[in-house]
N, C-alpha and C positions, 0 to 999 in steps of 0.2 A: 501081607494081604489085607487085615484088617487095619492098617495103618489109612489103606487107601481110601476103605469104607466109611469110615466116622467122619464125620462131617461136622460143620456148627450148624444151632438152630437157623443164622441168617442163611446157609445155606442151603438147609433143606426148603424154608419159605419160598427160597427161590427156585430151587426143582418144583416145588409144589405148583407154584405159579406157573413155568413151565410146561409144566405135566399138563396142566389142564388144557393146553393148546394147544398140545402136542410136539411140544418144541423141545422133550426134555426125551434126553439119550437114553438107552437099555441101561447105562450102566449107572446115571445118573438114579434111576427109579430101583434099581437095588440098592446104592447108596441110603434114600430115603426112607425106603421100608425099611433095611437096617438101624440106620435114625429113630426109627417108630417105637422098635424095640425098647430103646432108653429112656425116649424124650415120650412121652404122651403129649403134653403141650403141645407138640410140634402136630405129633396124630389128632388131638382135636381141631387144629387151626386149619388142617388139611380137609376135614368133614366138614368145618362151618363153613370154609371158603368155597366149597361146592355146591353147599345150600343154598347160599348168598348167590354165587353164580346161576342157578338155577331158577331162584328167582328171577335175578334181572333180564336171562332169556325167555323167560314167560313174558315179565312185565313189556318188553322191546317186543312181542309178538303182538302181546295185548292195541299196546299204540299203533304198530302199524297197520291191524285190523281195523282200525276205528278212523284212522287217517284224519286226523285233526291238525287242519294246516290255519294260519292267518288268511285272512281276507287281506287284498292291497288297504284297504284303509287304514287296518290293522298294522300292516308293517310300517304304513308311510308314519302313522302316529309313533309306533316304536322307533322307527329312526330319528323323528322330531326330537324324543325323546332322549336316546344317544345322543345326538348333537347340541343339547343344550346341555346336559352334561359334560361335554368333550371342554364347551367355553369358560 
């Protein structure tokens, strides 16, 4: 039974990933808590990757509050732009 449970670190990163989206299986997330038990590395990576994530759904809320898009002049310049780069 506990053959089944240990994991590698690459594998827990990736429940952990998972986890956050809700993509990862019941038994995947006993897998990982078990993980936690051993690895800490793996248990801090899991905390900052939530912090991080929590930020960038503020900051994505932030911008779409504020709704700061280009003006056409503004894109037609930034396509000029691209395309003299492309040549």
């Amino acid at each position: 039974m506990f053959k089944k449970l240990k994991i590698s670190c690459d594998e827990a990163t990736t429940i952990c990933d998972k986890s956050q989206y809700g993509e990862a299986t019941v038994f995947q997330k006993i897998q990982l808590n078990f993980h936690f038990l051993v690895c800490k590395i793996c248990s801090m990576y899991t905390k900052q990757n939530s912090e991080m994530s929590k930020v960038y759904k503020m900051k994505a809320k932030d911008c779409k509050e504020k709704r700061q898009c280009m003006s056409s002049v503004e894109k037609e310049a930034l396509k000029r732009q691209l395309q003299e780069l492309e040549a």
